[in-house]
Structure formats: C-alpha cells, structure tokens
Legacy VTK file of the C-alpha trace (Angstrom):
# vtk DataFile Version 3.0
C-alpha trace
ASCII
DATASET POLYDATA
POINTS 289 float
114.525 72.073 105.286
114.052 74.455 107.704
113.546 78.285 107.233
116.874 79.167 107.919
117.909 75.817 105.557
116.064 77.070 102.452
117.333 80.961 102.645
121.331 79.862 102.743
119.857 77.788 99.716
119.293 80.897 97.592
122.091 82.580 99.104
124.640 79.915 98.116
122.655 80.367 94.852
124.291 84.004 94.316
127.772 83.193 95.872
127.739 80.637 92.496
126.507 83.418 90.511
127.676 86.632 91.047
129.542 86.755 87.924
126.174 86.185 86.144
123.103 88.091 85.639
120.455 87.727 89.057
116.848 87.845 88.870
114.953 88.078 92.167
112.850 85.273 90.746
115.550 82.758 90.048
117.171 83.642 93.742
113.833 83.034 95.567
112.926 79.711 93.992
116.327 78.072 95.332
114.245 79.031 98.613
110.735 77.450 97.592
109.678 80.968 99.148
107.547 83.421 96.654
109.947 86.434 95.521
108.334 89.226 98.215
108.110 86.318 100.963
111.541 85.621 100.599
112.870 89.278 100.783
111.020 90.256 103.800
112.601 87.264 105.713
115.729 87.927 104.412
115.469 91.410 105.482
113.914 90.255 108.871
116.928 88.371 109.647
119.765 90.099 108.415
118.618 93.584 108.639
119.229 94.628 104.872
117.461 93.871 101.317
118.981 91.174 99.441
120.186 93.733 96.903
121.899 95.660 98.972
124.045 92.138 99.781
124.582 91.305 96.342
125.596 94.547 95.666
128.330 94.337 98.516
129.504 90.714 98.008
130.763 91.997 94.460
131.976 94.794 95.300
134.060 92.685 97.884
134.862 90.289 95.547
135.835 92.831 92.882
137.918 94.427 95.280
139.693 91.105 96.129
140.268 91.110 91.940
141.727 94.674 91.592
144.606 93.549 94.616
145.527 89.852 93.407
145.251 90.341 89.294
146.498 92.329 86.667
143.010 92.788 84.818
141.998 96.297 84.118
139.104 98.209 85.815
136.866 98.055 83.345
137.039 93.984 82.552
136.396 93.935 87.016
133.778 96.070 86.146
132.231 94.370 83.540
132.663 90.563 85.351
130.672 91.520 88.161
127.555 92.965 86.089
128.481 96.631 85.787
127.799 98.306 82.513
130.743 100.584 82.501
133.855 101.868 84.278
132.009 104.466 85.313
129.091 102.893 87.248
131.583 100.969 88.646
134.046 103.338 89.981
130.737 105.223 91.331
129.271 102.178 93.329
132.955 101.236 94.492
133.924 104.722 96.152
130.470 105.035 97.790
130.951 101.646 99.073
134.467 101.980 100.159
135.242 106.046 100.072
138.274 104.930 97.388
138.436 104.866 93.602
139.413 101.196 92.297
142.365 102.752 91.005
143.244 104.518 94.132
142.493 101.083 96.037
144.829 99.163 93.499
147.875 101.049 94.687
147.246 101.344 97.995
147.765 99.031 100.806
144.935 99.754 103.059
142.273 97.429 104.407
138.576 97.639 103.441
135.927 96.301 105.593
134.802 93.485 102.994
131.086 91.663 102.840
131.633 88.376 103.873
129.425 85.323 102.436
126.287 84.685 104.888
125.560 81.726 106.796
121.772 82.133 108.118
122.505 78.982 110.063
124.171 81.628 112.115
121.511 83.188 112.831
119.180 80.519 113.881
121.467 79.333 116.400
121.710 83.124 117.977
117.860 83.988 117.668
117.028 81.085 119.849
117.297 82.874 122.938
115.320 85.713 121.612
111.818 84.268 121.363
110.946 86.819 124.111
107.963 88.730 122.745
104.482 86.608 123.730
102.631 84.668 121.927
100.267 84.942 119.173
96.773 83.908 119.189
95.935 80.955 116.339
92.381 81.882 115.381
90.037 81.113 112.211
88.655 84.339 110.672
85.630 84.578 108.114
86.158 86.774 105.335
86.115 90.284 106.129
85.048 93.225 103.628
86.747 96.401 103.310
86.299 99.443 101.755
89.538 102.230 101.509
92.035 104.158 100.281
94.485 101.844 98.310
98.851 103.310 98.345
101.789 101.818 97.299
105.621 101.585 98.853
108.355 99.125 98.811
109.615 96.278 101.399
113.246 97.211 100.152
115.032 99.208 102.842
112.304 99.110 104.901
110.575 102.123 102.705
107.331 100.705 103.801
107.857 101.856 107.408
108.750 105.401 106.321
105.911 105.176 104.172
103.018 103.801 105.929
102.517 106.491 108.950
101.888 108.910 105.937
99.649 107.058 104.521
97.120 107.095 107.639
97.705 110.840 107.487
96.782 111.130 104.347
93.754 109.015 104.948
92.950 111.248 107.702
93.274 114.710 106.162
91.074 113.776 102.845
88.650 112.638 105.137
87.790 108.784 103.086
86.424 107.110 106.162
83.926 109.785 105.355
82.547 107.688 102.009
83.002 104.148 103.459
78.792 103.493 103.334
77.698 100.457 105.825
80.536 100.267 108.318
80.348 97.212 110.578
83.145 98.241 113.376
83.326 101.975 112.536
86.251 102.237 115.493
88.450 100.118 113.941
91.087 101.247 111.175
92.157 98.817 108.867
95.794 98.438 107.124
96.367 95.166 104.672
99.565 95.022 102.661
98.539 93.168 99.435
99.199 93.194 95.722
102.655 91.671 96.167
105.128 92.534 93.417
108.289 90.082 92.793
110.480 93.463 92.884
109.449 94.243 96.465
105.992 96.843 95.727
102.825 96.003 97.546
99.796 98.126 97.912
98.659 99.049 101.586
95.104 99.895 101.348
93.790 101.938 104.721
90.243 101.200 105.298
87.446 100.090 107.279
84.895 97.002 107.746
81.870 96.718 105.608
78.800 94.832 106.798
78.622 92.948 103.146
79.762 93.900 99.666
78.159 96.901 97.943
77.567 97.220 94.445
78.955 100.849 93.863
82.157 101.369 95.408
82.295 105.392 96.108
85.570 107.203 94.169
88.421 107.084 94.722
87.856 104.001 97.179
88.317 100.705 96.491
86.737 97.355 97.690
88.993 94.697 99.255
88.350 90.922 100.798
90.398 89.388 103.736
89.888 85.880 102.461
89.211 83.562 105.748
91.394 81.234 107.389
93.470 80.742 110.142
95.271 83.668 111.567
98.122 84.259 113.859
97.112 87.411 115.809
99.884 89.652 117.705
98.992 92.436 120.315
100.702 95.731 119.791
100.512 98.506 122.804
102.852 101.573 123.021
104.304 103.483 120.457
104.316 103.656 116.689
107.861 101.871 116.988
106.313 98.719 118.803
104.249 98.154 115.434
107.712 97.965 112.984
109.335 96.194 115.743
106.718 93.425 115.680
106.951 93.128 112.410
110.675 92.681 112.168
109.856 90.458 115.105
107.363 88.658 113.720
109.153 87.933 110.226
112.879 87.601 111.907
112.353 85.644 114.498
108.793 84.161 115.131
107.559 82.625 111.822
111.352 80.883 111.111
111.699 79.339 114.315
107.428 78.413 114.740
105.479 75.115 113.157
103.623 77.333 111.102
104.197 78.490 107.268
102.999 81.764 105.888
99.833 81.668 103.596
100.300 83.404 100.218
97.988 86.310 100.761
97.570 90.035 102.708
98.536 90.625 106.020
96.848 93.145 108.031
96.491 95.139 111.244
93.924 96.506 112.671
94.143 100.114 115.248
91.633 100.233 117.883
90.759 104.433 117.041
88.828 105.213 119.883
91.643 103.959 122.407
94.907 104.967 120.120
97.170 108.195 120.542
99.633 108.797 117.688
102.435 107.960 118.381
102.965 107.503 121.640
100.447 104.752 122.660
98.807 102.679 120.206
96.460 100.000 120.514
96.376 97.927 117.693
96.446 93.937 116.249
98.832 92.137 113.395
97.359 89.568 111.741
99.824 87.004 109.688
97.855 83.866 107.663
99.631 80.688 108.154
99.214 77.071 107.533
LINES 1 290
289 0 1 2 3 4 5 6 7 8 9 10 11 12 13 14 15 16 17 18 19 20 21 22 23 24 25 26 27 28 29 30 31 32 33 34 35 36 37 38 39 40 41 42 43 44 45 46 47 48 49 50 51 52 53 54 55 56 57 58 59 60 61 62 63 64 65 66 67 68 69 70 71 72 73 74 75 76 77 78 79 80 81 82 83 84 85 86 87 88 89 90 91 92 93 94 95 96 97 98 99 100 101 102 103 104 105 106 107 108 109 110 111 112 113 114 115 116 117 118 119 120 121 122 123 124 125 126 127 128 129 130 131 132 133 134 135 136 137 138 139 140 141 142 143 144 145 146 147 148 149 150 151 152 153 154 155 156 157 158 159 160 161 162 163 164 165 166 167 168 169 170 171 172 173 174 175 176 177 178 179 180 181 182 183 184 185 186 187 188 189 190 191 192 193 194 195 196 197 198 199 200 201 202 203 204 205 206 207 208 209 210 211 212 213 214 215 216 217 218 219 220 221 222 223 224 225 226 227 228 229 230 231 232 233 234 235 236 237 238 239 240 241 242 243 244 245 246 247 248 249 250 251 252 253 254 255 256 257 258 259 260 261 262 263 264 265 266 267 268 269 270 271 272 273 274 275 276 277 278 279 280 281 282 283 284 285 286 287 288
C-alpha cells in the first residue's frame, strides 16, 4: 500500500471505533507508520491533528444520535467517550455554538465532520508537485553541541514555537560555550526525541569538529547519525521554512519512492547570509530509505 493506502487504513480504524476507547498507538499501527510519523502526515495532508478529527467525527455522530433517538444526553455522552454530561455539553457548544439539548429541539443544520477518504487527496495533490526537487545525498555523522527545547507537532505548536526558540538561543548567548566549532556560520535545528503523543525536542546548535568529553552546562551533545538524506533549499521568508515542511510531509514524501528513516530531521541556516524574517537562507534535511 501506498502512503495515502495505509493512512485511510488507520482512519477506517477509528470510524470502527469511535464508540471505544483510542490510543494514538493502536491508530498508527493500522498505518505501519510510528505514532509521531503518522500524525505529522496526517496533519500534512489534511491540515489538522488527528485528535482534533476524532474529536469532530463524534461530535457529528453524537449529534446525528441526539436528532434520530430517544436516548438521553448523558448515555450520547457517555457512548462516544465523554466522562460526563458536562464535558460533553462543553465540547458540543464550542463545536457547534448549541447546547445538545438546544440542538435536540431545534431544526437547524450543523455543518457535520464527514468520514475522510485520503484517496481524495492523492488524486488532487498530483498536480501540486510544484516546489523543486530535493537533492539525494549520503551524509557522515555530524556532531552537535546546543541548546535542547521541547514543543508539540499537534496544531502545528511547533511552528509557533520554534522561532522563539532561536531567540532564546540568541539572547543567552549558548553559541558562546559550543568549544571546537567546525562550520561556526551555520545554525543547526534537529527535531528529535519523538514522543508517541506528538512532543519532540528541537535542540538549536552548532557543528563540532569531534566529540568532547565535557559537554559545557546547560548544553547538550547530539549525533546526526549518517545516511542518505533528502536535502530541500529554503530562500525567502520565515514562512517559506513551515511551508516546506507542510510541503515536504503533505505532498513530497507520499507521492516520492522514498520512505522516511526513523530518526531526527534537521535544518541548517546559513547565519552570515540570513535576515530574520524576511530572507532566509537555509537547508531541510529529511532521512529516507
């Protein structure tokens, strides 16, 4: 199966159960993708987290429940994995801006979740493979020493997030205490530490020659393990970089040959020749198979 195959996999996986308890875990392994993996291309694609859709498909379906039965609120409530009337009534009027029992008498229409198909969306994105090319290049291992955050791929956090970071790298001055650099123009960032729940760490650093033995505080040491590569060119603004990610993970990698490699991803910001945020000069680098 194709990419686009194994997500609708996991996705008919939670139309069976959305009646039933869902673990991110369970979802992603009807995918054969790791738990992260699979939420960022599901994200990619459809442009929301896969919570967010669960959330909505039983609220729709609840909603469809409270019109064509007689079962009270709370037993709705309770069937589609809410812990209370309460929590329920809550998630359905911010969904909907109506109280199930409001909705119940009313006649109005409400602008329902409908099941995915990402079949859909391989046959539009087809005509969308408009960004060039990567380069397909081995790397050795690469050392890095630097400032190790944390954020979320859920919502996108991570994008909100990750222009801080480099701030914050910036104004406490750790490029400072990174001892041996070998490209001392060149910012790293490498997402790693993947979490099934959607945390990674983004560590901010720069090249090391070779390993040292004490790692100045509150630094950390990091390896790139080597392999091959695909390598995308970013120049313009701070935008261009979250849209080549989205591109990269929505379109690119489920309509390529290639596979992503369990492991970080990283890019790389050419300092000398950058302005933030209007033009940036920087390099994405995906692993693949």
């Amino acid at each position: 199966m194709d990419y686009y195959e194994r997500i609708q996999s996991a996705v008919h996986f939670i139309e069976e159960n959305l009646r039933n308890e869902l673990k991110i875990t369970d979802i992603a392994a009807k995918s054969c993708f790791s738990p992260f993996h699979f939420q960022r291309l599901f994200q990619a694609v459809s442009g929301f987290s896969v919570q967010k859709y669960i959330r909505n498909r039983r609220l729709s379906e609840a909603a469809v429940a409270l019109k064509e039965t007689n079962r009270t609120i709370l037993d709705i409530a309770i069937d589609f994995q809410y812990s209370s009337q309460e929590a329920f009534s809550r998630a359905f009027s911010q969904c909907y801006g109506i109280t199930p029992a409001k909705y119940r008498k009313t006649k109005i229409g409400l602008d329902h979740q409908a099941k995915m198909n990402f079949l859909d969306y391989k046959n539009k994105i087809k005509g969308e493979l408009t960004m060039a090319k990567p380069n397909i290049t081995h790397l050795d291992a690469i050392h890095i020493i630097g400032y190790e955050y944390r954020t979320n791929l859920n919502n996108e956090t991570y994008f909100q997030d990750i222009p801080g970071f480099y701030f914050n790298f910036g104004k406490h001055e750790y490029y400072l205490k990174i001892p041996n650099k070998a490209a001392p123009s060149m910012s790293y960032g490498i997402s790693c530490n993947f979490q099934d729940e959607g945390e990674f760490s983004f560590i901010i650093g720069e090249a090391i020659q070779e390993p040292v033995k004490e790692i100045p505080e509150p630094l950390v040491y990091f390896k790139i393990p080597e392999g091959k590569y695909a390598i995308f060119d970013v120049k313009g603004p701070s935008e261009s970089v979250q849209n080549t990610r989205r591109y990269i993970y929505g379109t690119w990698l489920p309509n390529s040959n290639y596979e992503r490699k369990e492991g970080p991803d990283f890019e790389v910001t050419d300092v000398c020749n950058s302005s933030y945020p209007q033009d940036m000069r920087m390099k994405v680098y995906i692993p693949i198979l």
